[in-house]
Every structure is written in structure tokens, then in C-alpha cells.
NUVEXSE-909304 format. One record per residue (C-alpha): x negated, y negated, z negated; residue in one letter; residue number from 1. Coordinates in nm, 4 decimals. Example, Ala and Ser with C-alpha at 12.3 -4.5 7.8 and 13.67 -1.06 7.14 Angstrom:
2
+----------+----------+----------+----+-----+
:        u :        v :        w : aa :   i :
+----------+----------+----------+----+-----+
:  -1.2300 :   0.4500 :  -0.7800 :  A :   1 :
:  -1.3670 :   0.1060 :  -0.7140 :  S :   2 :
+----------+----------+----------+----+-----+
! end
This chain:
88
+----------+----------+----------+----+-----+
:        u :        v :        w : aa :   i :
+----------+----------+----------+----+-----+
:  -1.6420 :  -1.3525 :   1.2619 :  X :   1 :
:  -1.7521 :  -1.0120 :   1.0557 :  X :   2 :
:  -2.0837 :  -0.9834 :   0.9580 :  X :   3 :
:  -2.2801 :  -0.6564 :   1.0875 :  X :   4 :
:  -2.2693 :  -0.3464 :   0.8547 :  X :   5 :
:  -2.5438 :  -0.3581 :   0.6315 :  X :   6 :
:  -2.8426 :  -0.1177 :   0.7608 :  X :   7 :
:  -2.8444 :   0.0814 :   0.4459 :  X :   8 :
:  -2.4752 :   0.1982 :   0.5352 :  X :   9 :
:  -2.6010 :   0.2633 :   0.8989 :  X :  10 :
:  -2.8726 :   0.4723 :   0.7727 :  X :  11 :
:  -2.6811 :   0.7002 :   0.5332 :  X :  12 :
:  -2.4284 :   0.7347 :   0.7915 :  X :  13 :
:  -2.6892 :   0.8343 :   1.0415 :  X :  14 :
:  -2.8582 :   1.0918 :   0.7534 :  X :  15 :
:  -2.4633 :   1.2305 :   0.6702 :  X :  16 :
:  -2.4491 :   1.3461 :   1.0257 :  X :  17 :
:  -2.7974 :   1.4619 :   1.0521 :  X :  18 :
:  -2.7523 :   1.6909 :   0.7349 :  X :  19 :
:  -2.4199 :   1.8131 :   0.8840 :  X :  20 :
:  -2.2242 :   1.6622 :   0.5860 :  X :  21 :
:  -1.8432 :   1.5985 :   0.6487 :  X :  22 :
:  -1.8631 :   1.3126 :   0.8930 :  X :  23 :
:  -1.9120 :   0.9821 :   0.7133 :  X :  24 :
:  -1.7369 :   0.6833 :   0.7964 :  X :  25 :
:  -1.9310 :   0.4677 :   1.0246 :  X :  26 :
:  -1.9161 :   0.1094 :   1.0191 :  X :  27 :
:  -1.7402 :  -0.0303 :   1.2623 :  X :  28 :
:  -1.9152 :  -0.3531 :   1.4812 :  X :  29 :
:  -1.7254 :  -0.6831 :   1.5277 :  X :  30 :
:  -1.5341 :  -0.7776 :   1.7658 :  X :  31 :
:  -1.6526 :  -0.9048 :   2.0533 :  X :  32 :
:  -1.6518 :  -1.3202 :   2.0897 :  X :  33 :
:  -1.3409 :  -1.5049 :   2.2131 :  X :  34 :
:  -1.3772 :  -1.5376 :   2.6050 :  X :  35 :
:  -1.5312 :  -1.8960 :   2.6868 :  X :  36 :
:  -1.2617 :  -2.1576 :   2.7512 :  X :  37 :
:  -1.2937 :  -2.2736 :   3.1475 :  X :  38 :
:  -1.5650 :  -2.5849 :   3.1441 :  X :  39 :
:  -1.4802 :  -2.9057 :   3.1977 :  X :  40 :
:  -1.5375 :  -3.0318 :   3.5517 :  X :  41 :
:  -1.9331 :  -3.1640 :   3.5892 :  X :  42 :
:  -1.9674 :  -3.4775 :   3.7255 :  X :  43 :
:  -1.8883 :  -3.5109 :   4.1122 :  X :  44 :
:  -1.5558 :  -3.3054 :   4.0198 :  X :  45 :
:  -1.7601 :  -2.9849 :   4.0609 :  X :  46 :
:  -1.6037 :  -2.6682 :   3.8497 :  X :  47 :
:  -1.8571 :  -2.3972 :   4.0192 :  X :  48 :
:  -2.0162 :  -2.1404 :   3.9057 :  X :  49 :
:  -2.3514 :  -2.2386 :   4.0709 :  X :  50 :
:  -2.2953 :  -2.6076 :   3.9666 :  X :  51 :
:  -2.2696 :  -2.4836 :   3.5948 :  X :  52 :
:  -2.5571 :  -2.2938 :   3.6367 :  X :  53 :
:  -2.7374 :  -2.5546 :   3.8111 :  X :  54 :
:  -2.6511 :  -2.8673 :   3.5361 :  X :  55 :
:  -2.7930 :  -2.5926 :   3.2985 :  X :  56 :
:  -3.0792 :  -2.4662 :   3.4432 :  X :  57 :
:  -3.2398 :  -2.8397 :   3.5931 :  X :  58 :
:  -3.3040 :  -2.9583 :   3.2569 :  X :  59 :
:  -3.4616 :  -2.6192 :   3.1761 :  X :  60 :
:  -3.6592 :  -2.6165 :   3.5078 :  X :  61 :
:  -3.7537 :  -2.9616 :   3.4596 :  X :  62 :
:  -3.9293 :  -2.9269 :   3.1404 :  X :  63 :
:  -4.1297 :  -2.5814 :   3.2337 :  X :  64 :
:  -4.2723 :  -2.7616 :   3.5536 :  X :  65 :
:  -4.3936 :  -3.0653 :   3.3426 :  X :  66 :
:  -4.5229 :  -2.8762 :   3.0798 :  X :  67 :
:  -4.6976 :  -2.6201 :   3.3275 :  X :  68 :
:  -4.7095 :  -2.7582 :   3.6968 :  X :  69 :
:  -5.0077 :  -3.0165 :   3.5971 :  X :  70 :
:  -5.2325 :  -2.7005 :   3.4756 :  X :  71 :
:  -5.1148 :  -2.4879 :   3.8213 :  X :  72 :
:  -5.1938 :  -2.7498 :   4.0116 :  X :  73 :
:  -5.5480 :  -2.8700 :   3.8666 :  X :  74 :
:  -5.6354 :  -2.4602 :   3.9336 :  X :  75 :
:  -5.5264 :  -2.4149 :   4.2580 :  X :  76 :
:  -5.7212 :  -2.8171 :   4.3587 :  X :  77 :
:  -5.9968 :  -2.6356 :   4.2233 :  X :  78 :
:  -5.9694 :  -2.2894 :   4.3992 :  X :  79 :
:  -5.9621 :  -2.4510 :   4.7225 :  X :  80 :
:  -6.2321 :  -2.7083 :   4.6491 :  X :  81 :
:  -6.4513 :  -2.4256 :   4.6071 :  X :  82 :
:  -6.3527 :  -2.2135 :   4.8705 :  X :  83 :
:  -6.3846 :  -2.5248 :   5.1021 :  X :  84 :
:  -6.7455 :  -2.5923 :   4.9836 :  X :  85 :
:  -6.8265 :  -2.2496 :   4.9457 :  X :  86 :
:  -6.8873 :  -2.2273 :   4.6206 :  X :  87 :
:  -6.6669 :  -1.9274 :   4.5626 :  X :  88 :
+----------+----------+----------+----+-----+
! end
């Protein structure tokens, strides 16, 4: 894969035009990626699009709702304690 144009080429490029110098020769940006090869099928034979999302996203999910859900859940307990008792 090409590396990027270095910014200092950008810039002078960007400057050249500004001044109204003969155009200077911008870099050009890579090519874009290969296109993904098809996945394999995920367990269960699935090949859709919403099961790839889905055996991507639950680990994802799962780790934001223990990480966060304990701390929602202690708030809200608490909200409603109060609002019960009237201690708002």
C-alpha cells in the first residue's frame, strides 16, 4: 500500500495554487483497499449481513453493558427509591 503524501508537499501545493503559480503537481492519494473477500459462513451456516453484524457487535455490546449497566442501574434503583419515599 502507498504511504500518504507527506504534508509539507500538500502544503506547498496548496500555497502554488494560492499564489497563482503554474499549477503544481499534487500528490496523488492511494488507492483505495482491495474489496473484502466474502466471510466465511458463521456458525449455524449463516452468511448474512445482519448475522455478521450481529457476531460482531454482541461481543461489543456485551462488554459496554457490563462495564456500564451496573452504574445505570444503581442510579435509576436510586431515582425511584427516592421518588417512592419522597425524598426527591
Amino acid at each position: 500500500m502507498a504511504a500518504d503524501p507527506p504534508i509539507d508537499a500538500i502544503l506547498e501545493s496548496i500555497r502554488a495554487r494560492m499564489a497563482g503559480d503554474a499549477p503544481a503537481a499534487v500528490p496523488e492519494s492511494p488507492p483505495p483497499p482491495p474489496p473484502v473477500a466474502t466471510p466465511a459462513p458463521l456458525p449455524g451456516g449463516d452468511t448474512t449481513l445482519e448475522a455478521l453484524v450481529r457476531s460482531i457487535l454482541e461481543p461489543q455490546l456485551q462488554a459496554w453493558l457490563d462495564t456500564n449497566l451496573p452504574e445505570m442501574v444503581e442510579r435509576i434503583a436510586q431515582a425511584e427509591i427516592r421518588r417512592l419515599t419522597g425524598r426527591e
